[in-house]
C-alpha positions in Angstrom: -62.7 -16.1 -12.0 -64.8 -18.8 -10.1 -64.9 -19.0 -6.7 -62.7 -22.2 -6.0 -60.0 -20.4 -8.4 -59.7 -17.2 -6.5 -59.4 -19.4 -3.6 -56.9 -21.8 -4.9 -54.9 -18.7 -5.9 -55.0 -17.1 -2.9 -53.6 -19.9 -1.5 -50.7 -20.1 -3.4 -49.7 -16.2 -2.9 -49.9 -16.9 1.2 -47.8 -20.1 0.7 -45.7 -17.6 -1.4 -45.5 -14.9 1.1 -44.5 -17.6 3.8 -41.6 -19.1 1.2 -40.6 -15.2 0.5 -40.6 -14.4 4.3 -38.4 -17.5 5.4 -36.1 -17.0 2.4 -35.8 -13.5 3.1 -34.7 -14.3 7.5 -32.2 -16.8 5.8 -30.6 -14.6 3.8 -30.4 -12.0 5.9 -28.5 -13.8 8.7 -26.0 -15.3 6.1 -25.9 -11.9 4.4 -25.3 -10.5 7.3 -22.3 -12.5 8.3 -20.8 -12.6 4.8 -21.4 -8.8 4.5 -19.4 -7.8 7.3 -16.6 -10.1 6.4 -16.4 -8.9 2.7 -16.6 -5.3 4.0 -13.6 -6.0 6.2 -11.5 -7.5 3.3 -12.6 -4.8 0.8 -11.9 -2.0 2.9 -9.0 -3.4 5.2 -6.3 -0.8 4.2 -8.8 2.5 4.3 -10.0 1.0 7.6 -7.1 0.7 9.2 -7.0 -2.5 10.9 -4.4 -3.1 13.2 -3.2 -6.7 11.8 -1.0 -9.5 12.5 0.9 -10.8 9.9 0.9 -14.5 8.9 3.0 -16.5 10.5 5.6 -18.2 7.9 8.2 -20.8 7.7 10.2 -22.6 5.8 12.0 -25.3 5.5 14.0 -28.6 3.3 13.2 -32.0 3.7 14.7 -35.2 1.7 12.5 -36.7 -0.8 12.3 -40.4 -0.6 12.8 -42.4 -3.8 9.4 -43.2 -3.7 8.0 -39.8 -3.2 10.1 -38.8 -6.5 7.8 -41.0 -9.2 5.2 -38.7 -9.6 3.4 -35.5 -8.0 0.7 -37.6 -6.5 3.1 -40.0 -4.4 4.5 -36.6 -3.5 1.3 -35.5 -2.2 0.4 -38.7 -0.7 4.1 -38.6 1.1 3.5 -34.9 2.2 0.4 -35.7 3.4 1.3 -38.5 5.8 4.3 -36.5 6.9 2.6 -33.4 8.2 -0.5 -35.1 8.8 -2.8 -33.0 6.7 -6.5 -33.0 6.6 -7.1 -31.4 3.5 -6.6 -33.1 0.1 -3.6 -31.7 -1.8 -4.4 -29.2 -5.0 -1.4 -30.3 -7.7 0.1 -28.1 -10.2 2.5 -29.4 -12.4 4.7 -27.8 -14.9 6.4 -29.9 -17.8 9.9 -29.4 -18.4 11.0 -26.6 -20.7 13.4 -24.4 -22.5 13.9 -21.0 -21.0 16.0 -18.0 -21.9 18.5 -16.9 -18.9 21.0 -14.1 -19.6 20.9 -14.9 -23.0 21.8 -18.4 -22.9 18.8 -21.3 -23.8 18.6 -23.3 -19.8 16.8 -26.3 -20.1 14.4 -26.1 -16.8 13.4 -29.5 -15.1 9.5 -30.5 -14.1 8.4 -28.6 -11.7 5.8 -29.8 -9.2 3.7 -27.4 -6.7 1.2 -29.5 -4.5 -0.7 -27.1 -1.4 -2.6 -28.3 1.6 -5.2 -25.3 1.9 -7.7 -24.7 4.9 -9.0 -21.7 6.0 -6.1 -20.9 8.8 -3.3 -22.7 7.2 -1.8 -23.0 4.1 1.1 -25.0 3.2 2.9 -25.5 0.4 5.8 -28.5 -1.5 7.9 -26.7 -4.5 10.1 -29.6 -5.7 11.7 -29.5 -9.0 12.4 -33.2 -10.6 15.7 -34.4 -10.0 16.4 -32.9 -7.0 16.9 -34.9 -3.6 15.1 -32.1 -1.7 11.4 -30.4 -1.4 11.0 -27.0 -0.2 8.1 -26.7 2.1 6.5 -23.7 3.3 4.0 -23.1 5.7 1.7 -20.3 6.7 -0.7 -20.0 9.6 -3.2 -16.7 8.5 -4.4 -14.1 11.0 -7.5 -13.8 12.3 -8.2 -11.5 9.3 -6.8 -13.8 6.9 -8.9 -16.9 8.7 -12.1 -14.7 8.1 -11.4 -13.7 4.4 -10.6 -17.6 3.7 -14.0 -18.7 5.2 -15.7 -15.5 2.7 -14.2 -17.1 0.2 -14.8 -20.9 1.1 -11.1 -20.8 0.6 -9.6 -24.2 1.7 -13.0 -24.5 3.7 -15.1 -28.0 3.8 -17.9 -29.3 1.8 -20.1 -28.2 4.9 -19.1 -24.8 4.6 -19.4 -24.9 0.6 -22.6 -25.9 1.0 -23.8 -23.2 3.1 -22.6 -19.9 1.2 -23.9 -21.4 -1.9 -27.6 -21.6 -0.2 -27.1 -17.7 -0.1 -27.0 -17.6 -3.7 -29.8 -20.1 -3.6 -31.9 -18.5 -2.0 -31.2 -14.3 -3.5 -32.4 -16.5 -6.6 -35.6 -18.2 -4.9 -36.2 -14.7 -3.4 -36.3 -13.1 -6.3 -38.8 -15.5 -8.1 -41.2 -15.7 -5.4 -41.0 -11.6 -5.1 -41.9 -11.4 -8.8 -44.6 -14.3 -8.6 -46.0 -11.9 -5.2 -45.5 -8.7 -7.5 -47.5 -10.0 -10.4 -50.3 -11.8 -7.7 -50.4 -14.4 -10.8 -52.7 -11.8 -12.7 -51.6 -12.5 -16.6 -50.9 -9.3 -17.7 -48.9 -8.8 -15.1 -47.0 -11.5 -15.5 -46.6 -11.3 -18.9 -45.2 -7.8 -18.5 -42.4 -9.3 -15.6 -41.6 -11.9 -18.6 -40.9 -9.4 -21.2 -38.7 -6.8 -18.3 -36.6 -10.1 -17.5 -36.0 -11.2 -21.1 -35.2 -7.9 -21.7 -32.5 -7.2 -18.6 -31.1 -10.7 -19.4 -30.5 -9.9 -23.3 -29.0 -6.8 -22.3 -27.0 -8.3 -19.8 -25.8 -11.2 -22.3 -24.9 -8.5 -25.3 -22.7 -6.4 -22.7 -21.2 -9.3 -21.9 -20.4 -10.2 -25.5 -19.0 -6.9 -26.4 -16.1 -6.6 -23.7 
């Protein structure tokens, strides 16, 4: 190669290696932090943690007539009532025929709307055409708070944000590693092309035959 080449290349590789270093610190904090946490949910039971258990309670409240017209005025009621800061997640089930001691029951709407964060959960069961909602509400642990976070469990957009630049960045990682592997020489490269086709048709045909 010409002179200016070789030193336009070798350019690019340092940039690389500076990209591949940063990447690399990144990663390892976050990894660090979700490693430990996914450790301690994994292995909970083997470890032996001495844990609290959740705190839970329940109880009936009167549906206003306006709440009743549909799940999202439920939610919307709920909301303002318990002053929640999380948007509601709505599950509704339509109205069905179900067998019960061998008789046909004909079961009502059912409407399930949660308010999820990572050290609360609470929860509205209300079947149409009752006057009452059954809410329930759970404050998590410590342990349960730290398992919600690894899974961005009720967690913010914030928090979202910043597991996903984990992933991000294992992927980044792993491109500039290969780029620094191959030191942009073509055979090389070629050859890294033809092992990741290769480990990604695999990968696809495994995933086929299960």
């Amino acid at each position: 190669p010409k002179p200016n080449t070789r030193s336009r290349r070798s350019t690019f590789l340092k940039l690389l290696r500076d990209i591949h270093g940063w990447l690399g610190l990144w990663g390892a904090i976050l990894g660090l932090l979700f490693g430990i946490t996914g450790i301690i949910h994994n292995h909970r039971t083997v470890l032996k943690f001495e844990l609290e258990k959740p705190v839970v309670s329940e109880v009936q409240l009167v549906v206003p007539e306006q709440a009743k017209k549909s799940p999202k005025a439920m939610a919307a009621w709920l909301r303002n009532e318990f002053s929640m800061d999380r948007e509601p997640r709505i599950k509704k089930e339509q109205a069905m025929t179900v067998s019960w001691l061998g008789h046909d029951v004909a079961q009502p709407e059912h409407w399930d709307i949660r308010f999820v964060a990572p050290q609360y959960k609470v929860v509205g069961d209300y079947w149409v055409g009752s006057n009452t909602v059954s809410i329930k509400s759970t404050n998590e642990s410590w342990i349960g708070i730290l398992n919600n976070f690894h899974r961005a469990n009720g967690a913010g957009i914030g928090w979202v944000l910043l597991a996903d630049s984990i992933g991000g960045s294992l992927v980044l990682l792993s491109i500039t590693g290969v780029l620094l592997w191959t030191e942009l020489n073509r055979r090389k490269t070629i050859g890294a092309l033809i092992l990741g086709a290769s480990v990604i048709g695999m990968f696809v045909i495994a995933v086929n035959t299960m």
